[in-house]
C-alpha positions in Angstrom: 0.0 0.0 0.0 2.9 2.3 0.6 4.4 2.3 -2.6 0.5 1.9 -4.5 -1.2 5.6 -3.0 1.8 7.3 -4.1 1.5 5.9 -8.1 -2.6 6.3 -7.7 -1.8 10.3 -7.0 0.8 10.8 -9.2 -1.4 9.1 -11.9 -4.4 10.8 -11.2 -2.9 14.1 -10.9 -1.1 13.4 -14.2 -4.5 12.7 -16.1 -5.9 16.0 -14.9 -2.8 17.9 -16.3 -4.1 20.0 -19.1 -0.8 19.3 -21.0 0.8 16.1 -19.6 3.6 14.7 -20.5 4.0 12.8 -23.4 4.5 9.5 -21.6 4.4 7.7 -18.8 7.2 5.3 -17.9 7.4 3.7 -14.0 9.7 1.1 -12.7 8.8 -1.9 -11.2 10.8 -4.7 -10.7 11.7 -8.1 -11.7 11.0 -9.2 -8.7 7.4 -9.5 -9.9 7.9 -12.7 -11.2 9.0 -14.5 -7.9 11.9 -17.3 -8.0 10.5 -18.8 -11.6 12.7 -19.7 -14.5 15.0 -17.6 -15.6 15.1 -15.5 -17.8 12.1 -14.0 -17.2 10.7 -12.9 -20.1 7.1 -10.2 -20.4 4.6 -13.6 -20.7 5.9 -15.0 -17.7 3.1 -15.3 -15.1 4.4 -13.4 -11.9 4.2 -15.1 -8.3 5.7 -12.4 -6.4 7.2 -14.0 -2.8 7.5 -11.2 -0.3 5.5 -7.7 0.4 7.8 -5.8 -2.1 7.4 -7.7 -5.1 3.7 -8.0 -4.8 3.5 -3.7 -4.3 5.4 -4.0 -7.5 3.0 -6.1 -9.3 0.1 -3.7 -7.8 1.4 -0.9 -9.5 2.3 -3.0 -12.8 -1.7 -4.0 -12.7 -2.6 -0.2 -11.7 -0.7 1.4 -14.3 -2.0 -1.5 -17.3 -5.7 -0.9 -15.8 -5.8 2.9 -15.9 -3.6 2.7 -19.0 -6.8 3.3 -21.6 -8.0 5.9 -19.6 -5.2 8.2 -19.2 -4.1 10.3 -21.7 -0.5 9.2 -22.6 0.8 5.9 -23.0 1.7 4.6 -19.8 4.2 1.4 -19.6 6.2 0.1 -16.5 9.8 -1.0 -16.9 10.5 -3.8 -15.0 14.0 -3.6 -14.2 16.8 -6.0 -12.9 18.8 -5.2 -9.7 20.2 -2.3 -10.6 23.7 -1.4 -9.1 26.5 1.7 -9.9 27.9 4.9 -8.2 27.1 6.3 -5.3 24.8 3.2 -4.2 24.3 2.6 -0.5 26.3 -0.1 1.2 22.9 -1.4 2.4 23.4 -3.0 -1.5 25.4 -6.4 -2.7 27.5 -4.8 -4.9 28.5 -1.7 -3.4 29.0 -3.3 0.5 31.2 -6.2 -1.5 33.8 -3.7 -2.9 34.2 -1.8 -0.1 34.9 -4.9 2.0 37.0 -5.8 -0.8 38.9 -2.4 -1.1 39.0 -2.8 3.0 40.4 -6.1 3.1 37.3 -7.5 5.2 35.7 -10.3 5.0 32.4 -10.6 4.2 29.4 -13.1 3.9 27.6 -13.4 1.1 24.2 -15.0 2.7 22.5 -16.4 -0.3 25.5 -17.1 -2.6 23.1 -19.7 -4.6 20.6 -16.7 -5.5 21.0 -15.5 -8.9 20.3 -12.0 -10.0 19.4 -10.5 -13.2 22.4 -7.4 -12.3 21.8 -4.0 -14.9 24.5 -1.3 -14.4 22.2 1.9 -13.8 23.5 4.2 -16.8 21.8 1.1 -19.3 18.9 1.8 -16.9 18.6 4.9 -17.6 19.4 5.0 -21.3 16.0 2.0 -21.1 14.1 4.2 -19.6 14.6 7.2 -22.0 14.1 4.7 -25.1 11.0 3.6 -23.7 9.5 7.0 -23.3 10.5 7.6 -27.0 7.8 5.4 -28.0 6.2 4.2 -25.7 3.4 2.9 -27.9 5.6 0.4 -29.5 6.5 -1.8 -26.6 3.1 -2.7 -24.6 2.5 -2.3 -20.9 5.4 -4.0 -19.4 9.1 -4.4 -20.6 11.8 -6.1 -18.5 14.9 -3.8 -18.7 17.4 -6.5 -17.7 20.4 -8.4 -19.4 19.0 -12.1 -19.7 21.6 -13.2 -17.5 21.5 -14.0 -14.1 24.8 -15.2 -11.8 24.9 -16.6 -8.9 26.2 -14.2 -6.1 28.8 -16.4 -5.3 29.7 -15.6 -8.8 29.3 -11.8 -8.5 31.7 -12.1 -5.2 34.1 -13.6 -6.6 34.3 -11.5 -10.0 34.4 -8.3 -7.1 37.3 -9.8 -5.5 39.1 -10.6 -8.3 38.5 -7.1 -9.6 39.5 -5.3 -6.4 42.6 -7.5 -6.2 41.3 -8.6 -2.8 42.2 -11.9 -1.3 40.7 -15.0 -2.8 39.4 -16.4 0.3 38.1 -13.2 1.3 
């Protein structure tokens, strides 16, 4: 509900502009889908597991629902697990090259998970090609690579990059 009132403003608010914009692009996530097959591609049927994925996929619905009624294409982009500058440690990526750079160790708790990883500049430049034409691609498009690692695999491609210890 937290992440749904917000989109049911903005998209009301946005239908009442006398000029909107000329699209509407929001991100959701592929953590729609749930732990199905991956690569997830648009026709997968999503089984979201935890409270954020199924706000996600509440918004995803909204935005496709409301979609004939507002007055700009409106698409959500569901993206990866995006990672790049400036991200909070709270994140994979950013916590294992700083422990890295550090010399710490650090425990990877899921290192069977795989994740669909998008640096955030392709995210963006998605994003901005989507609201190009935004008629063109349907209500949902997955911004993601099509290939998922395991994060044991992303931890150890960190710590051979950061020249850390192997056993790290």
């Amino acid at each position: 509900a937290e992440n749904l009132a917000p989109l049911v403003t903005l998209v009301g608010a946005m239908a009442a502009m006398d000029a909107p914009p000329r699209a509407f692009v929001r991100s959701g996530s592929l953590a729609e889908y749930g732990a199905g097959p991956l690569a997830f591609t648009e026709a997968h049927r999503e089984e979201p597991h935890n409270a954020y994925a199924a706000s996600c996929l509440s918004g995803t619905q909204f935005v496709a629902a409301a979609r004939a009624r507002l007055p700009v294409p409106a698409v959500t982009a569901r993206l990866g697990l995006t990672y790049g500058p400036t991200q909070s440690e709270d994140f994979l990526i950013p916590s294992l090259i700083d422990h890295c750079l550090r010399g710490e160790p650090i425990d990877v708790k899921r290192p069977a998970d795989r994740r669909d990883l998008v640096y955030v500049s392709d995210v963006v430049d998605a994003l901005l090609r989507i609201a190009e034409c935004p008629g063109d691609v349907g209500t949902v498009v997955n911004v993601a690579t099509g290939d998922a690692p395991t994060m044991r695999t992303v931890a150890d491609i960190v710590v051979a990059a950061t020249g850390a210890p192997p056993g790290l």
